[in-house]
One Martini backbone bead per residue (centre of mass of N, CA, C, O) as a GRO file, in nm:
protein
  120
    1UNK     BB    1 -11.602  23.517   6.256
    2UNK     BB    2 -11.340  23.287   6.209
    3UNK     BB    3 -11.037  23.195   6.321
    4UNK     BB    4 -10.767  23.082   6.339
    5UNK     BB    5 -10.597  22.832   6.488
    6UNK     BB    6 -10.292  22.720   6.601
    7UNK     BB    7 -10.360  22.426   6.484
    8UNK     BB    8 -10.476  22.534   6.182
    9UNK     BB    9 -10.207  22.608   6.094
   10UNK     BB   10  -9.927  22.611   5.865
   11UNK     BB   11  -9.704  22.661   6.121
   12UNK     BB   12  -9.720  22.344   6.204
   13UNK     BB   13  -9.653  22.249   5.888
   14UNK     BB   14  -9.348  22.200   5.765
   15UNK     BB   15  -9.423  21.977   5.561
   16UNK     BB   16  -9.601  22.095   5.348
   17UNK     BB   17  -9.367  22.326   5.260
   18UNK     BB   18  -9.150  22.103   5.163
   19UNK     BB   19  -9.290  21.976   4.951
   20UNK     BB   20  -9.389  22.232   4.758
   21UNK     BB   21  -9.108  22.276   4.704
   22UNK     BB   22  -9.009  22.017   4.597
   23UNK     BB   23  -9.197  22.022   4.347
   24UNK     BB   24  -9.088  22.279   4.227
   25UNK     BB   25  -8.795  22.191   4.198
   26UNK     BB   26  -8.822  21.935   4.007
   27UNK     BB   27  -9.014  22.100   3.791
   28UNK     BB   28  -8.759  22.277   3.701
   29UNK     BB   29  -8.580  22.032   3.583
   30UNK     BB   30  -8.696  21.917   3.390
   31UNK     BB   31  -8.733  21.773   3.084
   32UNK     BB   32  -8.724  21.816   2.742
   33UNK     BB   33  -8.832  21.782   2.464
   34UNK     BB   34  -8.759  21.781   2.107
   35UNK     BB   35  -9.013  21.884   1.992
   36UNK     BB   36  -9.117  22.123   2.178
   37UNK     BB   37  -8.857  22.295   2.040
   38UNK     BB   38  -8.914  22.214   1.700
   39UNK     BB   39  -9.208  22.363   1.719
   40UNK     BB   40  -9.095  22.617   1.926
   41UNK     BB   41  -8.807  22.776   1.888
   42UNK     BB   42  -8.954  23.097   1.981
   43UNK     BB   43  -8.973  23.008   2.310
   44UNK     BB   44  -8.648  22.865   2.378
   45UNK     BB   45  -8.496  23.152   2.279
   46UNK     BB   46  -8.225  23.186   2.520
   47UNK     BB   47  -8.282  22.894   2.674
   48UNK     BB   48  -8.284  22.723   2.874
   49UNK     BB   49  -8.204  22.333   2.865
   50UNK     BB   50  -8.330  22.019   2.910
   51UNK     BB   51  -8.227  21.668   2.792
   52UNK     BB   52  -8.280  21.344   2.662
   53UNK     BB   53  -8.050  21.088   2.497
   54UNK     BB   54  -7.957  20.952   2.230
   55UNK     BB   55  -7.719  20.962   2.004
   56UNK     BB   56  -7.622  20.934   1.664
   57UNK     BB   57  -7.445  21.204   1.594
   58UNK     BB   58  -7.075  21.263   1.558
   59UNK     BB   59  -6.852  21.553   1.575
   60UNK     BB   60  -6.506  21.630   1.621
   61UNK     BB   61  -6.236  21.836   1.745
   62UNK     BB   62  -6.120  21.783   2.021
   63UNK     BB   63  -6.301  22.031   2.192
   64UNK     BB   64  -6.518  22.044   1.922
   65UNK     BB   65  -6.857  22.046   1.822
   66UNK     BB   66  -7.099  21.783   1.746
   67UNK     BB   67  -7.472  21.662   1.786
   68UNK     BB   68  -7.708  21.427   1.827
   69UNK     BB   69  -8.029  21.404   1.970
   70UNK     BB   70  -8.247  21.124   2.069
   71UNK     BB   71  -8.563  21.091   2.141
   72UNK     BB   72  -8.920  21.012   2.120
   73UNK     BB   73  -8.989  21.319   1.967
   74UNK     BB   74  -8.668  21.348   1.831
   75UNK     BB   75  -8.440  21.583   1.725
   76UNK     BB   76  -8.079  21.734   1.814
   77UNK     BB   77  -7.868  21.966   1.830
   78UNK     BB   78  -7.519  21.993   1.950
   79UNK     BB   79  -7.304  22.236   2.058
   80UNK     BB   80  -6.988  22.216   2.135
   81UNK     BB   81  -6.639  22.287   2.367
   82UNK     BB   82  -6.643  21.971   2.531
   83UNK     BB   83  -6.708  21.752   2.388
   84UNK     BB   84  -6.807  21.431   2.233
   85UNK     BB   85  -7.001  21.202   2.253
   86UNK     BB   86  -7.028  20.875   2.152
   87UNK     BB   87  -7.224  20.712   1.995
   88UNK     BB   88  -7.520  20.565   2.144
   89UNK     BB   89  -7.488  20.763   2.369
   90UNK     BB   90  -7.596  20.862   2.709
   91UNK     BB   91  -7.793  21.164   2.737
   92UNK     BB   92  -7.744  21.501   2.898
   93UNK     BB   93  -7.820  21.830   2.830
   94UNK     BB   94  -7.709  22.183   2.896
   95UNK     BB   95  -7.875  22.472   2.733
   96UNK     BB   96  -7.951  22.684   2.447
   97UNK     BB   97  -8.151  22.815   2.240
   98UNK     BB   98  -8.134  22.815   1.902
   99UNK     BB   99  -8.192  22.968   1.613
  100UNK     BB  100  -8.317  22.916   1.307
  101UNK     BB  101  -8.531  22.866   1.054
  102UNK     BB  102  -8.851  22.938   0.923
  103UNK     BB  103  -9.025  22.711   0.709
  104UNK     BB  104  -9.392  22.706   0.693
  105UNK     BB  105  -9.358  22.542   1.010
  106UNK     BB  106  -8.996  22.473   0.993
  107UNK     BB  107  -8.744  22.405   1.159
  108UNK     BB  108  -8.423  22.494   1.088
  109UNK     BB  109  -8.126  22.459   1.303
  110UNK     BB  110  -8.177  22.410   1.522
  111UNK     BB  111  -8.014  22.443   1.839
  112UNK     BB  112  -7.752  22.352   2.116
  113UNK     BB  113  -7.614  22.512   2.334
  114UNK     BB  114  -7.350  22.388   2.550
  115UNK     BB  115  -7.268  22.351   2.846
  116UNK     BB  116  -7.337  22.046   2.927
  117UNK     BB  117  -7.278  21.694   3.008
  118UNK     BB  118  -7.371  21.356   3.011
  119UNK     BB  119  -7.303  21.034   3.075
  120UNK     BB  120  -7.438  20.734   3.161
   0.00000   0.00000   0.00000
């Protein structure tokens, strides 16, 4: 049996785990589809995720209110307590899935509790 030299060991390369670490980390913040959500929104029950879309529709009075986002897989709405971006803006959203419920393999009510949102 050979073992490895210090040549061939992992620890010479300490580039090859910075890579991995970081397609791990970049992986893990990628944006989540809005359909992904909406077919089976008791897998994203109380978890972050993170949207990327066009606004369609707000409504909101001073800091309250709420929107729907949609990207090319579906809408979805977002509740929000800062304020709401206004239609037609491009927008990144980070929240939790509320579930609201399913009638025969259809979710109504899903929606975003929004942490936070970007306008590009």
């Amino acid at each position: 049996m050979r073992l490895a030299n210090s040549e061939g060991s992992m620890t010479k390369k300490p580039g090859v785990w910075l890579a991995l670490l970081a397609t791990l980390l970049l992986s893990a913040c990628g944006y989540t589809k809005i359909s992904r959500i909406t077919s089976d929104p008791s897998r994203y029950r109380n978890k972050t995720v993170h949207v990327e879309g066009r606004v369609t529709n707000s409504f909101g009075a001073l800091f309250a209110g709420g929107y729907q986002v949609q990207d090319d897989s579906g809408k979805i709405f977002v509740i929000s307590n800062r304020g709401v971006p206004s239609s037609g803006s491009s927008v990144t959203v980070s929240g939790t899935v509320m579930n609201g419920i399913t009638v025969m393999g259809r979710s109504f009510g899903t929606a975003i509790q929004e942490r936070n949102h970007h306008v590009k």
